[in-house]
C-alpha positions as CSV (number, residue, x, y, z in Angstrom):
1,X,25.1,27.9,53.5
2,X,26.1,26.4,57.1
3,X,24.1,26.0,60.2
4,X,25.1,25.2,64.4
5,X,23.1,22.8,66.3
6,X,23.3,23.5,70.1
7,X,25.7,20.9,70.4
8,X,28.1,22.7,68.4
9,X,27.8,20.6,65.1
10,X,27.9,22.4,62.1
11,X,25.5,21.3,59.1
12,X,26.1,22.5,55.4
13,X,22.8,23.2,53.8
14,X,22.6,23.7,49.7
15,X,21.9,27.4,48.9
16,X,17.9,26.5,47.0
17,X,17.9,25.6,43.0
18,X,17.0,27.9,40.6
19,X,14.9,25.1,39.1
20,X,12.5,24.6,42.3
21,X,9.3,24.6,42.0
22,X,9.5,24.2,38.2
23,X,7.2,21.7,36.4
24,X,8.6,18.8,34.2
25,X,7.1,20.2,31.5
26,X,8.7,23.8,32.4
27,X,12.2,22.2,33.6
28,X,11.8,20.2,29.9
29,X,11.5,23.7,27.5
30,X,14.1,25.2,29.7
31,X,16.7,22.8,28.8
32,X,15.5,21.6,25.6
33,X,14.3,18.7,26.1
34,X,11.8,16.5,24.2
35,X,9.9,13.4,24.8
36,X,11.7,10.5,23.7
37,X,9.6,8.8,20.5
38,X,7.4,12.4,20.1
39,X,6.1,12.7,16.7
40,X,8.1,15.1,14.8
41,X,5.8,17.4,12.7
42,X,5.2,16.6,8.9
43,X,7.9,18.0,7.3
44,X,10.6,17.0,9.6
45,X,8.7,13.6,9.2
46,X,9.1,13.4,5.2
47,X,12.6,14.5,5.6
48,X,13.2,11.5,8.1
49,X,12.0,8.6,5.5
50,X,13.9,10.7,2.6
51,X,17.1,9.7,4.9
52,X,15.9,6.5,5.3
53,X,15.3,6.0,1.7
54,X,18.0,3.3,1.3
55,X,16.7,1.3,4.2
56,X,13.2,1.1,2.6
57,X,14.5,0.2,-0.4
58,X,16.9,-2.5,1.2
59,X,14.1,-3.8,3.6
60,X,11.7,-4.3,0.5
61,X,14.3,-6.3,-1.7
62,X,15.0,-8.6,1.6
63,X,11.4,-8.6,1.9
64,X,10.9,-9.9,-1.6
65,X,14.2,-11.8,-1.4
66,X,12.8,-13.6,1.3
67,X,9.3,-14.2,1.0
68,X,9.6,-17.7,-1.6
69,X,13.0,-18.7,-0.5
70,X,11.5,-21.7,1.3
71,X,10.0,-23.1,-2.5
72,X,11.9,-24.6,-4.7
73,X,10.8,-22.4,-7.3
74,X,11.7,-19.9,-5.8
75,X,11.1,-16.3,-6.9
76,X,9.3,-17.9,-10.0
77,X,6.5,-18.0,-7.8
78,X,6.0,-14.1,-8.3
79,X,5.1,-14.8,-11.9
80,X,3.1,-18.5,-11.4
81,X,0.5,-17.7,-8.4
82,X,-1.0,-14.9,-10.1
83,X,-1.0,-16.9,-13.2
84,X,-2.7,-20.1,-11.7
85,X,-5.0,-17.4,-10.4
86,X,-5.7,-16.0,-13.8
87,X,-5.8,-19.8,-15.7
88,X,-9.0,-20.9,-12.9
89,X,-10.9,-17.4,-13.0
90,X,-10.7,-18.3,-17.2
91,X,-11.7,-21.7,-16.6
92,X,-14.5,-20.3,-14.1
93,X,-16.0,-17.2,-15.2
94,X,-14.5,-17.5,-19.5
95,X,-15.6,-20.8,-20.6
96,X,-18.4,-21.4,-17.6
97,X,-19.8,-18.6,-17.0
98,X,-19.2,-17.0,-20.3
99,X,-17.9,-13.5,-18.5
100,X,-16.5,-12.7,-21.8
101,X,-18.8,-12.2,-24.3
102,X,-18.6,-9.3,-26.0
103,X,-14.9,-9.9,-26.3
104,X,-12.5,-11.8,-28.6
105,X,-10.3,-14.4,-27.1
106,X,-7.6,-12.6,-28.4
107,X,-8.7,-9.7,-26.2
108,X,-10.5,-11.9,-23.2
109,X,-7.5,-13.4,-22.1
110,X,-4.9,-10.5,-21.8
111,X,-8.0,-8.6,-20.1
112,X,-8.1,-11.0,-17.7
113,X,-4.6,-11.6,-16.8
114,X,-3.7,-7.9,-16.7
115,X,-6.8,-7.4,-14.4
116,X,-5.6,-10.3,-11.9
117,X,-2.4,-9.1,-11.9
118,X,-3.1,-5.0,-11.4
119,X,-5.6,-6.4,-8.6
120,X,-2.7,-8.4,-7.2
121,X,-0.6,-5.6,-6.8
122,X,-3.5,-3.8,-4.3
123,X,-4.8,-6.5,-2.6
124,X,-1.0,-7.9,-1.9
125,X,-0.2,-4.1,-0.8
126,X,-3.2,-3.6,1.7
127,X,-2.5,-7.6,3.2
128,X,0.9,-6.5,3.8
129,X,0.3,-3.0,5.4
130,X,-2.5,-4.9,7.8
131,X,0.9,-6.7,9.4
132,X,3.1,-3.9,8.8
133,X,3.6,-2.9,12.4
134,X,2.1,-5.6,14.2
135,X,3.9,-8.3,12.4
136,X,8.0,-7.0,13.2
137,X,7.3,-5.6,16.6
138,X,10.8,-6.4,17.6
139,X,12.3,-3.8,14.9
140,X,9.8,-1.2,16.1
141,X,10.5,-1.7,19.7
142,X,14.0,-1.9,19.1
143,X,15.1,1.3,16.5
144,X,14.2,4.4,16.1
145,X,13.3,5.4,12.7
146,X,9.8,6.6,11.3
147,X,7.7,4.1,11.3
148,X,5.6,4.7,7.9
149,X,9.3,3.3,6.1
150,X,7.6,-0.2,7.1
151,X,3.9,0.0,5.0
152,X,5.9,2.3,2.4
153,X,8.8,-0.3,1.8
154,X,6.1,-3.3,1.7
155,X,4.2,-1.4,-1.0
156,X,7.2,-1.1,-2.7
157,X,8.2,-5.2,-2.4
158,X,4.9,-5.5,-4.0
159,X,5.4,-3.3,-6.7
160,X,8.6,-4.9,-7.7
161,X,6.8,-8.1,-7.8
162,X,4.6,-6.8,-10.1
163,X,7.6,-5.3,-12.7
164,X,8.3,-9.2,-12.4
165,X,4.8,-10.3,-13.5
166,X,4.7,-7.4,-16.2
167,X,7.4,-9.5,-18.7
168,X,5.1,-12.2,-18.5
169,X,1.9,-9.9,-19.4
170,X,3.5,-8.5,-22.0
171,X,4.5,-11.7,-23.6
172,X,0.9,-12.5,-23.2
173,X,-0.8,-9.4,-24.3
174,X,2.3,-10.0,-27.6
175,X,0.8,-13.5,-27.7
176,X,-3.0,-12.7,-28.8
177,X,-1.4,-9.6,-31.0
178,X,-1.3,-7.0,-29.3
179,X,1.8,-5.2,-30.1
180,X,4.5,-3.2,-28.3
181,X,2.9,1.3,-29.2
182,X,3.3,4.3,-28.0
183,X,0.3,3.4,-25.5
184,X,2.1,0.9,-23.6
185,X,3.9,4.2,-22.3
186,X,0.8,4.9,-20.6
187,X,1.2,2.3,-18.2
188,X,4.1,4.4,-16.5
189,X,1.9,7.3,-15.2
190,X,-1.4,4.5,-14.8
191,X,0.7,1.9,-12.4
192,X,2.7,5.7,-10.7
193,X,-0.3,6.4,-9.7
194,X,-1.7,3.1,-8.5
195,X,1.8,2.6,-6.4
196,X,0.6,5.9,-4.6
197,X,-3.1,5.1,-4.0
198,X,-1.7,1.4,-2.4
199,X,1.1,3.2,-0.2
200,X,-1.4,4.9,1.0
201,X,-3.8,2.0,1.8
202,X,-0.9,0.5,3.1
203,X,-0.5,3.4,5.1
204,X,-4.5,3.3,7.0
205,X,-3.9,-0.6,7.1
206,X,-0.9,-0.4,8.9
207,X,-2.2,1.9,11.4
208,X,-5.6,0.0,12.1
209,X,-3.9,-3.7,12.3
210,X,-1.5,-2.2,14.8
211,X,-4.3,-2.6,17.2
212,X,-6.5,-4.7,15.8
213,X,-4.3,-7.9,15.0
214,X,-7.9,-10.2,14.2
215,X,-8.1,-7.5,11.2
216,X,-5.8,-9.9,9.1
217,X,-8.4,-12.5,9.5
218,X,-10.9,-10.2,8.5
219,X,-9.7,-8.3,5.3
220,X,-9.1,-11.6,2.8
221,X,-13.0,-11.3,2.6
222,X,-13.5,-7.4,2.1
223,X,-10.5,-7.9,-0.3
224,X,-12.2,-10.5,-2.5
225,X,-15.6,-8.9,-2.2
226,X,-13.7,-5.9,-3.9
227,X,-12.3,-7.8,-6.1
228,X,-15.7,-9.7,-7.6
229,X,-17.0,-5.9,-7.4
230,X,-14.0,-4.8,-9.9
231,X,-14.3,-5.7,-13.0
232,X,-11.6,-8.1,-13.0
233,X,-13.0,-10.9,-14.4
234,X,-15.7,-9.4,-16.7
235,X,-16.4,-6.2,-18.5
236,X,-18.6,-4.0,-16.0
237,X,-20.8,-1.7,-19.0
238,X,-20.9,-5.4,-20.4
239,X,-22.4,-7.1,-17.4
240,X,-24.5,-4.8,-16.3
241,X,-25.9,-3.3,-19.3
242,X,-29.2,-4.8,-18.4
243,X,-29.1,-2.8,-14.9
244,X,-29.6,0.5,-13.7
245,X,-27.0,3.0,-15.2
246,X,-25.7,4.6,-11.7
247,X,-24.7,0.8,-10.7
248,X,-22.3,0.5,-13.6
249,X,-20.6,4.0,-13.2
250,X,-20.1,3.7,-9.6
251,X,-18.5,-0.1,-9.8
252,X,-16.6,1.8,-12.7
253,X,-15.6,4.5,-10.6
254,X,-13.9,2.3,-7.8
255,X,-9.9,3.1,-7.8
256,X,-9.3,-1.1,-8.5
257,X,-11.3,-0.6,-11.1
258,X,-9.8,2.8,-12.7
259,X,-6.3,1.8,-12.5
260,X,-7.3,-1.7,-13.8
261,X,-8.9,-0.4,-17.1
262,X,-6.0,2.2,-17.8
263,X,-3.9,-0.2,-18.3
264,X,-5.8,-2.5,-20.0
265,X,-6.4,0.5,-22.2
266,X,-2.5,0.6,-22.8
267,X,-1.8,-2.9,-23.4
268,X,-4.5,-4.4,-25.4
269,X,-5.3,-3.2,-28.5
270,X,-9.3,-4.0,-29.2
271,X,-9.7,-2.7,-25.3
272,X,-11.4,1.1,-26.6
273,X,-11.9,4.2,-24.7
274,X,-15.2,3.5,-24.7
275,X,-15.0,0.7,-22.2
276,X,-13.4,4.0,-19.9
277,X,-15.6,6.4,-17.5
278,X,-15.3,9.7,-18.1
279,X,-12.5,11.7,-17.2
280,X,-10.6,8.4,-16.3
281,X,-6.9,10.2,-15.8
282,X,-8.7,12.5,-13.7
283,X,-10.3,9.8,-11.3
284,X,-6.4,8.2,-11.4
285,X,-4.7,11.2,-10.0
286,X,-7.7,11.9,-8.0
287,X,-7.6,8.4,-6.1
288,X,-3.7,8.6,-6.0
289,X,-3.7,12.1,-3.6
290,X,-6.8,11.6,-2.0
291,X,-5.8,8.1,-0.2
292,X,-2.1,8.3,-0.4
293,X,-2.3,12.1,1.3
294,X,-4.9,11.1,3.9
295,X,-3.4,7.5,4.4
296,X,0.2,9.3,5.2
297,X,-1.3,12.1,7.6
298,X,-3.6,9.2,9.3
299,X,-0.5,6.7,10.0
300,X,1.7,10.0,10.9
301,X,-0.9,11.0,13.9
302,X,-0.4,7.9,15.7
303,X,3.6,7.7,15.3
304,X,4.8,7.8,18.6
305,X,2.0,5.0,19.6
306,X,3.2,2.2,17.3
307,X,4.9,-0.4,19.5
308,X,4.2,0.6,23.1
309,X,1.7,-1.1,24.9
């Protein structure tokens, strides 16, 4: 379109968009456009980390790689902290406090070690999701990729760490006779289902210490208060046989707990069934899908905030 002024001068006017008047959000569905870092919905989410499946697995070996390459002893030290842990909660609570009676020391002592090193594995996995996020900022800020591969490779890390520490249980439980069975093929489906219920802890953990940073301070206490509360250094229908009932079956009924007994169950022999709750498998599976369902949708519902602010 042209124009004359009264001087004669001709001006050329644009003929008026067809996008005029249009909002951003209308002008952004008309050309198919998206918001940059929108969360995708859940099953274009899961598809995401299965293509990033290789860097989780990558990140979690560095990870592990990494974490005692400043010792001397290197990655021995997957094997000897958990032990030292286990040799001063005997000293403490097995020849002190006398946590084991009822028990052999032929079955006291694998009991213990297997329950520090099952508690190990969840307490290790929750501390790590806490600084999942918060602690590599730089990699969040400066990739795209979904988010959850961070607390889901980091519960993996710690899972291999605990493969490591399982030759040494082993040669343990072997130690005070209790011999390789069919049972010890229990401890497949027992730790499966553990691995789940940590990724998801991992998974809420993640999401709160992205914003609350001072959370890290906080959770070595509610960790160790679980862990007294779990059975790992004493029998709980033991200890508490002089208490009210409900007291033992809900300690009992805690997931630490569950996943701790279940493979006590497999690996030691003189460690009965009836040291289980009821329905024990049940309570495993139940634990694995309740947290590591919820803990997935929780951390997916805040994807496109991790990072930014």
């Amino acid at each position: 379109m042209s124009d004359t002024t009264q001087d004669g001068a001709i001006i050329t006017t644009a003929p008026p968009s067809a996008d005029e008047g249009l909002s951003r959000a209308e002008l952004a569905a008309k050309y198919g456009l998206s918001v940059s870092g929108a969360r995708p919905g859940v099953i274009a989410y899961i598809s995401q980390l299965w293509g990033r499946r290789h860097f989780i697995l990558a990140f979690s070996q560095a990870k592990l790689t990494a974490q005692y390459s400043q010792a001397k002893l290197g990655q021995l030290w997957q094997v000897v902290t958990p032990l030292l842990n286990a040799a001063v909660y005997y000293f403490i609570f097995g020849l002190i406090l006398d946590s084991g009676r009822g028990m052999s020391k032929e079955v006291f002592i694998p009991f213990l070690v297997t329950g520090v090193f099952v508690f190990t594995f969840t307490q290790s996995s929750v501390m790590a999701g806490v600084r999942a996020i918060s602690g590599n900022l730089g990699l969040v800020r400066a990739l795209h990729f979904p988010r959850a591969s961070l607390p889901i490779s980091l519960a993996l890390q710690q899972l291999q760490q605990l493969l490591f520490s399982m030759v040494v249980l082993v040669v343990i439980a072997v130690s005070f006779g209790s011999y390789p069975s069919l049972s010890w093929l229990l401890i497949l489906p027992a730790l499966a289902f553990q691995f789940v219920f940590n990724t998801g802890l991992a998974l809420i953990m993640a999401r709160l210490g992205s914003k609350t940073p001072d959370l890290a301070q906080l959770m070595p206490f509610i960790m160790r208060t679980w862990m007294y509360a779990s059975g790992v250094m004493f029998s709980i229908p033991v200890m508490l046989k002089d208490h009210p009932g409900w007291i033992t079956d809900v300690l009992q009924l805690n997931p630490a707990a569950v996943y701790m007994d279940l493979i006590r169950f497999a690996l030691i022999d003189g460690y009965g069934a009836n040291n289980l709750p009821s329905h024990v498998w049940a309570l495993a599976l139940g634990w694995a899908l309740l947290v590591g369902v919820f803990g997935f949708l929780y951390f997916w519902k805040a994807e496109e905030r991790y990072g930014r602010g």
